[in-house]
RODO-2510 file (C-alpha; in nm, 4 decimals, decimal comma):
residues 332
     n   res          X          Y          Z
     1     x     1,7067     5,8337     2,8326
     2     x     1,7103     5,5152     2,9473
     3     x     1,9838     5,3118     3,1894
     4     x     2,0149     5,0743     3,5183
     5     x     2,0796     5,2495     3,8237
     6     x     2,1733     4,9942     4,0947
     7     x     2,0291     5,0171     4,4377
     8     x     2,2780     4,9139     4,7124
     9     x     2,0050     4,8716     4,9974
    10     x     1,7859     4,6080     4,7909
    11     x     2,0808     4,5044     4,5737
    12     x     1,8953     4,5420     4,3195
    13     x     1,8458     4,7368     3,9318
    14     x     1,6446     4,9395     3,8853
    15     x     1,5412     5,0855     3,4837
    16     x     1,4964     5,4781     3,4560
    17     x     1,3615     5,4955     3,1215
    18     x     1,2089     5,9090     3,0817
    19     x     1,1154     5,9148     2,7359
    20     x     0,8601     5,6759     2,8734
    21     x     0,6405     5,9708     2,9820
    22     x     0,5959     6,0212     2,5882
    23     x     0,3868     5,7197     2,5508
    24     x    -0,0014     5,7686     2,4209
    25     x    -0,2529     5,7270     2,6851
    26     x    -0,6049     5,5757     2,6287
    27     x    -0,6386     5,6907     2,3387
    28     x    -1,0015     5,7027     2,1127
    29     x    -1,0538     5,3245     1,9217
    30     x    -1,0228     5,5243     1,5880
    31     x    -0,7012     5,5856     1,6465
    32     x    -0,5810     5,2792     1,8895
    33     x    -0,1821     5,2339     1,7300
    34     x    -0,2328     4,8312     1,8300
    35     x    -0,4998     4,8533     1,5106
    36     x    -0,4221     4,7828     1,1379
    37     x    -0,3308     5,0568     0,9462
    38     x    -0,6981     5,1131     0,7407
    39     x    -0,6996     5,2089     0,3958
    40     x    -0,7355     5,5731     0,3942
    41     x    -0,6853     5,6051     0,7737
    42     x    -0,3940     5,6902     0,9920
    43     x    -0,0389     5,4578     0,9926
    44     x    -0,0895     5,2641     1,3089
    45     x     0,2487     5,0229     1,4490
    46     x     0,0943     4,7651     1,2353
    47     x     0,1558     4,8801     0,8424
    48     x    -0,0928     4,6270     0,6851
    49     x    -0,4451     4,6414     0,7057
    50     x    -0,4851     4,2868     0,8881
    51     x    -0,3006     4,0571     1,0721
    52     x    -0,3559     3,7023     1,2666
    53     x    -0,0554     3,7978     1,5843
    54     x     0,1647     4,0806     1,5414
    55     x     0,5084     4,1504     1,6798
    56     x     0,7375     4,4714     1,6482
    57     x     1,0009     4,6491     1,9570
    58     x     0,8342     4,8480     2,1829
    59     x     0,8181     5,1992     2,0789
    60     x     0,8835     5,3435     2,3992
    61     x     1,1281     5,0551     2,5426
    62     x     1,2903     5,0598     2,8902
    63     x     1,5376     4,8339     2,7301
    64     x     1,7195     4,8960     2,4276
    65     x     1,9235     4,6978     2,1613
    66     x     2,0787     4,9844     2,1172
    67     x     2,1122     5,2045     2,4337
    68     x     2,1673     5,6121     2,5335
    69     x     2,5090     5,6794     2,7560
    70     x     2,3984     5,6979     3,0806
    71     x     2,2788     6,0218     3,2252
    72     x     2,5336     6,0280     3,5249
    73     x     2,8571     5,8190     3,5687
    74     x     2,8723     5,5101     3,8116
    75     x     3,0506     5,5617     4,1576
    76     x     3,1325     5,2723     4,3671
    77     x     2,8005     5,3130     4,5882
    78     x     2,5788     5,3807     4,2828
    79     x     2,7127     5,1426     3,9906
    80     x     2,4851     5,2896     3,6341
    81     x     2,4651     5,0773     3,3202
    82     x     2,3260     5,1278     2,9877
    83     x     1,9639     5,0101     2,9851
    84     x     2,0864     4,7170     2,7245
    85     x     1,7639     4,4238     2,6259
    86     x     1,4777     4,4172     2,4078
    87     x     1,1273     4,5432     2,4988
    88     x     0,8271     4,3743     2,2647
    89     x     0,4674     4,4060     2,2088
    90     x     0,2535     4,1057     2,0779
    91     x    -0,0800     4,1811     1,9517
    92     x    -0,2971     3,9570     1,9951
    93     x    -0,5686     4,0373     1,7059
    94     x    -0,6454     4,2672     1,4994
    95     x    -0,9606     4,3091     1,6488
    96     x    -0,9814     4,6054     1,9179
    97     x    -1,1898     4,4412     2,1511
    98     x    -1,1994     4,1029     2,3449
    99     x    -0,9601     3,9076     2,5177
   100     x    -0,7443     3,5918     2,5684
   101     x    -1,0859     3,4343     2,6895
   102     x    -1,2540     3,5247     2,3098
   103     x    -0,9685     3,4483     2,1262
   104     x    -1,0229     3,1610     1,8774
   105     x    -0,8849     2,8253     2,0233
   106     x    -0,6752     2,7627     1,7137
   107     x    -0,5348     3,1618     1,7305
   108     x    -0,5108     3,0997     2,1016
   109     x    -0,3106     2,8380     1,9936
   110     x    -0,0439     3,0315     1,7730
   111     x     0,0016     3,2749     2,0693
   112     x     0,1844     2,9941     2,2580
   113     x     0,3585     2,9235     1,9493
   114     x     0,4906     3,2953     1,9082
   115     x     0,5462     3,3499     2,2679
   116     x     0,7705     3,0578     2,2048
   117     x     0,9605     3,1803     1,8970
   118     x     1,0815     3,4794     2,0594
   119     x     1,1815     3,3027     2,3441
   120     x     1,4092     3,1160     2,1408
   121     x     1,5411     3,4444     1,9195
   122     x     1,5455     3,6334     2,2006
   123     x     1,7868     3,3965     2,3909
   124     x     1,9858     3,3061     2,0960
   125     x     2,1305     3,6308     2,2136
   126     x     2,4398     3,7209     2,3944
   127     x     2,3521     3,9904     2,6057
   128     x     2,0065     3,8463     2,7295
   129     x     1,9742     3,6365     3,0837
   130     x     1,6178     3,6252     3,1528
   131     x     1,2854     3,6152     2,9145
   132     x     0,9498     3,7585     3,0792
   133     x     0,6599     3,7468     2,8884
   134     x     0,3811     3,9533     3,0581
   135     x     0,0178     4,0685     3,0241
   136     x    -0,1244     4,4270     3,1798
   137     x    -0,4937     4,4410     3,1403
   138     x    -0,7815     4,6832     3,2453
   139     x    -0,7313     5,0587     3,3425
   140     x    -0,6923     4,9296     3,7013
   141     x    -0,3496     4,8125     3,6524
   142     x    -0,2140     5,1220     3,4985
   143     x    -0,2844     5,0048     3,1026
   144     x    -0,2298     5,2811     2,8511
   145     x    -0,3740     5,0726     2,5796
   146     x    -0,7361     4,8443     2,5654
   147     x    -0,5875     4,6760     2,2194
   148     x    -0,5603     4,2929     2,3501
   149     x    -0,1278     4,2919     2,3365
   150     x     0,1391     4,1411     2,5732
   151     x     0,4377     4,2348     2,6269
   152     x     0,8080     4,0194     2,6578
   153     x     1,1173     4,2379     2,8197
   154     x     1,4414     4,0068     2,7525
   155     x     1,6769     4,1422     3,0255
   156     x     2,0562     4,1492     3,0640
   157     x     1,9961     4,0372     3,4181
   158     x     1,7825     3,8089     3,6492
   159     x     1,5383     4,0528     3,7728
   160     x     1,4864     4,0026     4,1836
   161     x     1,1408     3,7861     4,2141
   162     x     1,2580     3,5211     3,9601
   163     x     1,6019     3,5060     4,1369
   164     x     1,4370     3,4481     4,4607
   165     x     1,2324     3,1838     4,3520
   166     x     1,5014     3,0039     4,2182
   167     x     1,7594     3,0399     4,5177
   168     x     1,4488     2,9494     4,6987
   169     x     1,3979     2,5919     4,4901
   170     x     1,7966     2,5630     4,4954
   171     x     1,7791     2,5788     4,8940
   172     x     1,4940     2,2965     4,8879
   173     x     1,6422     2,0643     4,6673
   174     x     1,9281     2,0506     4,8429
   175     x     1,7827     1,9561     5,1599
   176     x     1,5304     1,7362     4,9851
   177     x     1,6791     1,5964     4,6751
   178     x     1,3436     1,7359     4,4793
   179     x     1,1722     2,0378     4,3311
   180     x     1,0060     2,2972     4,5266
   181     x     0,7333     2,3534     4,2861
   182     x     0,6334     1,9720     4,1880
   183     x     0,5568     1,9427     4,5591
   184     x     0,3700     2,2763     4,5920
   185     x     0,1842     2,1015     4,3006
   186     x     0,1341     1,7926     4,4890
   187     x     0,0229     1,9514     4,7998
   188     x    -0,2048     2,1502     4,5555
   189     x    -0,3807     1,8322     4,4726
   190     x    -0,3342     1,6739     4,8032
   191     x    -0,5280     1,9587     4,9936
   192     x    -0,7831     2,0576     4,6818
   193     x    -0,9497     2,3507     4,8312
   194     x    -0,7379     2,6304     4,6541
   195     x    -0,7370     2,4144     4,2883
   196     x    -0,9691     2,6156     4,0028
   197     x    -0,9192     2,4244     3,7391
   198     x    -0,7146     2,1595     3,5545
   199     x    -0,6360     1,9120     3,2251
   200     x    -0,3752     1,6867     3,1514
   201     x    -0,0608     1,8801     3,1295
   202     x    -0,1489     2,1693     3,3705
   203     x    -0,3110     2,2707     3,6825
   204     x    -0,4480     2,6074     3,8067
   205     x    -0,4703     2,7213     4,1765
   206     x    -0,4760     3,0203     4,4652
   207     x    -0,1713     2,9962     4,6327
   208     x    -0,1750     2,8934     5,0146
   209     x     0,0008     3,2117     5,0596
   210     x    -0,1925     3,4606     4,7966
   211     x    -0,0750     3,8301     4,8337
   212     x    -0,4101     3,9060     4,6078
   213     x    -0,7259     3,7811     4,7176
   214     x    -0,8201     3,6573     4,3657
   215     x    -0,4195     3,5600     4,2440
   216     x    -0,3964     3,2458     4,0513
   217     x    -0,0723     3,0490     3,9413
   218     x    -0,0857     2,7877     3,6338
   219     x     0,1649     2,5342     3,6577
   220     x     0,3134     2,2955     3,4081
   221     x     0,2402     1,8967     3,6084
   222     x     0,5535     1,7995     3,4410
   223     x     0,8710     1,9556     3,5408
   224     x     0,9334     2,2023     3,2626
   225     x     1,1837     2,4642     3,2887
   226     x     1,1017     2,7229     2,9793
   227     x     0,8548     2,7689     2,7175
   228     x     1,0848     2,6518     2,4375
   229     x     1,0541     2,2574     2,6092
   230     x     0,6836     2,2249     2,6347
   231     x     0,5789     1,9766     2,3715
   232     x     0,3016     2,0866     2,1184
   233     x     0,0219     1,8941     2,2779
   234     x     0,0985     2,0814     2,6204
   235     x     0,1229     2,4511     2,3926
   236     x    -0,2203     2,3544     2,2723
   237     x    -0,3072     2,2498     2,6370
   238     x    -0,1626     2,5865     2,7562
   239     x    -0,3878     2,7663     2,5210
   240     x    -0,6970     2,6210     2,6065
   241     x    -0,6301     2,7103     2,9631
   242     x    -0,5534     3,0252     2,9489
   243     x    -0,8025     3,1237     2,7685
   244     x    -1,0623     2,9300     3,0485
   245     x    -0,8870     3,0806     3,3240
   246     x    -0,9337     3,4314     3,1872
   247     x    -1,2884     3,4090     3,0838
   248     x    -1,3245     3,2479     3,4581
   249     x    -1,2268     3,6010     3,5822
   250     x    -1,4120     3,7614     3,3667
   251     x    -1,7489     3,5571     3,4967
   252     x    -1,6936     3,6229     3,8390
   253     x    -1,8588     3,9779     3,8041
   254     x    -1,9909     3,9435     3,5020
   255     x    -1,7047     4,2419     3,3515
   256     x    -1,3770     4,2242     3,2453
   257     x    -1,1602     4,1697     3,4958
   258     x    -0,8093     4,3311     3,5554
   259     x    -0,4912     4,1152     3,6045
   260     x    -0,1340     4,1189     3,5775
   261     x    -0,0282     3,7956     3,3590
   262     x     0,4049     3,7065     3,4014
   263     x     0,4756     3,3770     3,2873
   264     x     0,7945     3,2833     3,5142
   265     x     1,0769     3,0340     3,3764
   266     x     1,4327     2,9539     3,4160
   267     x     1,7198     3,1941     3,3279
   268     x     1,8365     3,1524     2,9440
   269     x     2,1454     2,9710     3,1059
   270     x     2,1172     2,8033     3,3414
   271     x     1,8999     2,6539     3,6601
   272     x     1,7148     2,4125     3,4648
   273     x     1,6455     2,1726     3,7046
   274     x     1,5872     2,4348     3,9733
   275     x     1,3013     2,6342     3,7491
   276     x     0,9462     2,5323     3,7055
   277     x     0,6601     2,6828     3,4195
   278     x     0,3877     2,8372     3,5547
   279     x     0,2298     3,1904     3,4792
   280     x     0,0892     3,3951     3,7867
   281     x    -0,2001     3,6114     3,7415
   282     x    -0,2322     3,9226     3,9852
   283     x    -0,5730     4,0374     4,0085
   284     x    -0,6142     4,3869     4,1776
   285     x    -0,9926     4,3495     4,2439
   286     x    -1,0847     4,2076     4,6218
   287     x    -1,4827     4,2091     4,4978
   288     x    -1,6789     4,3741     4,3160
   289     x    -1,6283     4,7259     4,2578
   290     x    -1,3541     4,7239     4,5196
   291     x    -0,9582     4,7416     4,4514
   292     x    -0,6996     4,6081     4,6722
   293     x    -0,4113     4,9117     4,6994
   294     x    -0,0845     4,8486     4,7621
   295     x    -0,0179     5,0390     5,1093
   296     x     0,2176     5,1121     5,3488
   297     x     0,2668     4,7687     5,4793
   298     x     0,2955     4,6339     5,1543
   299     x     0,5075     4,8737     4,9666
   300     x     0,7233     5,0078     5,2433
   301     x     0,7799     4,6633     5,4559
   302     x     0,7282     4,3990     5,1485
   303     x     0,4522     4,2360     5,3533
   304     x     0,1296     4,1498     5,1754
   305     x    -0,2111     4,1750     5,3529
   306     x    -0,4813     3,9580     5,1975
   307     x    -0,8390     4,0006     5,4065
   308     x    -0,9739     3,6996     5,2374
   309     x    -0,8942     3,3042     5,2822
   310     x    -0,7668     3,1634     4,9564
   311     x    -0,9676     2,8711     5,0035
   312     x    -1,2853     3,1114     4,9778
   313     x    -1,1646     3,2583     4,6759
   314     x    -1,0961     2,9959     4,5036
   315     x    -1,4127     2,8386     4,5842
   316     x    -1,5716     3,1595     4,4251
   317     x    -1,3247     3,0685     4,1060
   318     x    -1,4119     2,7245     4,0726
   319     x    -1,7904     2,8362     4,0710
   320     x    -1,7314     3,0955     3,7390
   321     x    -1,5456     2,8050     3,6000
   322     x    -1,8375     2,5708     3,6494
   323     x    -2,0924     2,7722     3,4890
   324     x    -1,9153     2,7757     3,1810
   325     x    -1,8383     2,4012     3,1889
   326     x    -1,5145     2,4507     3,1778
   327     x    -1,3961     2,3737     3,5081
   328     x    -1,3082     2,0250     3,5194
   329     x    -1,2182     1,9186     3,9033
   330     x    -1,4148     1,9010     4,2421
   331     x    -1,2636     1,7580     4,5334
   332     x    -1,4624     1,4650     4,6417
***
């Protein structure tokens, strides 16, 4: 079953998708369904026995093409849809371990490039209103598979956070005549202390107001609304620094390091001017060995609690970066 229920108190959907419970869990790296199908060995999602990038629908999708009748029938105070969108999963490699951060440059490179090509099927689409393209890695963020994959959920709807960012932009440009998120940029570069690392087309940085003590945002310098518009020196740009931000993290204890990767962008149609590229990265570690939960003041008031400065943290960041030599600003 899967459908929208709509909650009247947030004013917001929300997917119930049960057949989700079905999904495979951790399972052994002989028989990881992210692999390629081995001659002689069991059929895996991939049906070839390598691969550079694979794509295919999500086998257990909260959104369907295609969906169930809903379980229950709408009433005025609790309006239910069909769960209607597309749920993929890009592999990243047929190899079943590394990372974005060991990832060839040049496949790093194609990633972009298919993250971009099903933007552009995916909103050629009637039905679809926003495009998130998302990461999940490390058992600390709830991962059911270690297979380096993404994920991209094309919804019928603007989902709540990147609706409030853009009434948020729409409020400041009209008071100011310009975008929210060029001048959080500027500031960015202004201020310095928060920056981790940037090149020509994009910039890397801990928020001023980080709900995670380690949460980074990349933003495109030029004002980009979607994926589709970045020009194929700034993909290959966008590559590069991805892959340095992650192995960054992954320095910084000398492990892998969990995160939560959404790349936000305008709706399919419309707020262009009021929409800005970046990715955010959610990192649930606080230090070493120690996880930052989600409590009571966070989950039942919507008010984060970070015990660290960003300014710290990103110092910390632009250290990892550094030993690599791959960070390439200081304030001076």
């Amino acid at each position: 079953m899967s459908e929208l229920r709509w909650d009247p108190v947030r004013g917001e959907w929300v997917i119930t998708a049960t057949h989700r419970m079905d999904r495979v869990l951790l399972p052994p790296k002989d028989f990881c369904p992210l692999c390629p199908t081995r001659p002689g060995g069991f059929e895996t999602e991939i049906p070839r026995p390598d691969f550079e990038i694979a794509v295919f629908e999500n086998r257990f999708p909260s959104l369907q093409a295609n969906p169930p009748v809903p379980a229950v029938s709408s009433t005025p105070l609790h309006p239910v849809e069909p769960a209607r969108g597309v749920c993929e999963v890009v592999v990243y490699t047929a190899a079943h371990e590394g990372s974005l951060a060991t990832l060839p440059p040049e496949r790093a490179k194609l990633l972009v490039r298919v993250w971009r090509d099903r933007y552009l099927d995916l909103a050629s689409r009637d039905e679809i209103e926003y495009i998130l393209i998302f990461e999940n890695r490390g058992a600390a963020v709830g991962v059911t598979l270690h297979h380096p994959h993404g994920q991209i959920y094309a919804f019928p709807y603007i989902p709540p956070v990147p609706q409030r960012e853009i009434d948020s932009s729409r409020n400041y440009r009209a008071k100011t005549g310009r975008c929210l998120f060029c001048d959080l940029i500027q500031e960015e570069v202004n201020d310095g202390r928060r920056l981790v690392m940037e090149n020509d087309s994009f910039i890397a940085f801990v928020p001023f107001a980080a709900r995670y003590p380690f949460e980074v945002h990349l933003y495109s310098k030029r004002h980009c609304p979607v994926l589709a518009e970045l020009t194929e020196e700034e993909m290959d740009l966008l590559a590069i620094m991805l892959r340095e931000l992650v192995a960054c993290f992954d320095r910084l204890f000398d492990e892998p390091f969990p995160y939560i990767m959404v790349l936000h962008q305008a709706p399919v149609h419309k707020e262009k001017e009021t929409a800005h590229l970046h990715f955010e990265f959610y990192p649930p570690l606080r230090d070493r060995g120690k996880l930052k939960y989600l409590a009571g003041c966070e989950q039942g008031a919507g008010t984060f609690i970070n015990d660290s400065l960003p300014e710290e943290k990103a110092a910390l960041l632009r250290a990892a970066a550094g030993a690599g030599g791959r960070c390439n600003y200081e304030k001076s």
